[in-house]
C-alpha positions in Angstrom: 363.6 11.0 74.1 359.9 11.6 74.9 358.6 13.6 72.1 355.9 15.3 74.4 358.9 15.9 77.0 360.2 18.6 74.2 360.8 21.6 75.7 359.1 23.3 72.7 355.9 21.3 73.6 356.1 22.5 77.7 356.4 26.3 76.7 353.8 25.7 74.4 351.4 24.3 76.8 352.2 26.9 79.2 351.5 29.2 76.4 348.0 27.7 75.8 347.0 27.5 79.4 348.2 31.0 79.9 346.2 32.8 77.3 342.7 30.3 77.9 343.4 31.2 81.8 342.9 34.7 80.6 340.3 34.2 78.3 338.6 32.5 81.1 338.8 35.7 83.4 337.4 37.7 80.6 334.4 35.7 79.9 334.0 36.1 83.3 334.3 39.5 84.2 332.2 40.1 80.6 329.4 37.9 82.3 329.3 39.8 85.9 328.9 43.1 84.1 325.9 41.7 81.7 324.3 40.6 85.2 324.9 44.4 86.9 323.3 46.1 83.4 320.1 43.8 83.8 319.7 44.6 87.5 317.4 46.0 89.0 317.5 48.2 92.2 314.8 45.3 93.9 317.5 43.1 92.5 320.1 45.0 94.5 318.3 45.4 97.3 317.5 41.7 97.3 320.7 40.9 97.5 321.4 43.2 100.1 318.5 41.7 102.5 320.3 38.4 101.3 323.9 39.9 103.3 322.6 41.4 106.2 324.4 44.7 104.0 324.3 47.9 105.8 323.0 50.7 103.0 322.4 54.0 102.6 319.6 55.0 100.7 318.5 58.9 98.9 315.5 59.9 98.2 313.7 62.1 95.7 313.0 64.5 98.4 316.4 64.4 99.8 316.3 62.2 102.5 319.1 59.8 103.7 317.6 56.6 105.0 320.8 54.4 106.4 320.4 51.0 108.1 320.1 47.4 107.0 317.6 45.9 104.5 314.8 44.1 106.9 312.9 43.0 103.8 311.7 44.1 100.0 308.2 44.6 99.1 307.1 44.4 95.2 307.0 48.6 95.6 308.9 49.0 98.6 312.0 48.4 101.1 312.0 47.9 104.9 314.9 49.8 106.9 315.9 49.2 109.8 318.3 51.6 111.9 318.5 50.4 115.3 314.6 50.2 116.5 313.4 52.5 113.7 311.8 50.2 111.0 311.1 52.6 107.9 309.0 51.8 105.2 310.7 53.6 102.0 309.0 53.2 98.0 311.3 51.7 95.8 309.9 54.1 93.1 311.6 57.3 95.3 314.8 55.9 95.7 317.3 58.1 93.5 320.5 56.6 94.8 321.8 53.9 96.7 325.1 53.0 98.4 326.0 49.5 100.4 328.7 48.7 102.4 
């Protein structure tokens, strides 16, 4: 009999696999979330620019700004909704939403 054929050894190994699978996941998911608390909203409109994203964006004066990132500035964002190309500061955005 193949000692490493034992079925003790198979469930074993399952076992193992199983639970560093998981632990796997978890480092992972733990790692995303460390990169979401350290971005910043450039960061996230960045990325945005980076998908084509279409986003809507609030202001401190309560405006809704909706269209797709064209490009980021240091201090501002370009939106574009169809031909209207606006020119919002990053420092009045209060919320944003992509989709």
């Amino acid at each position: 009999m193949d000692p490493l054929g034992h079925p003790d050894l198979v469930r074993l190994g399952r076992s193992l696999r199983n639970r560093l699978d998981d632990t796997l996941d978890a480092e992972q998911a733990a790692a995303r979330a460390a990169a979401r608390r350290r971005q910043t909203l450039r960061d996230r409109l960045l990325d945005s620019e980076d998908r084509t994203e279409q986003i809507v964006l609030s202001t401190a004066d309560g405006h809704l700004y909706r269209g797709v990132v064209e490009a980021v500035g240091v201090d501002h964002v370009v939106v574009i909704d169809g031909n209207v190309e606006r020119y919002v500061a990053i420092a009045h955005i209060v919320a944003m939403e992509g989709r």
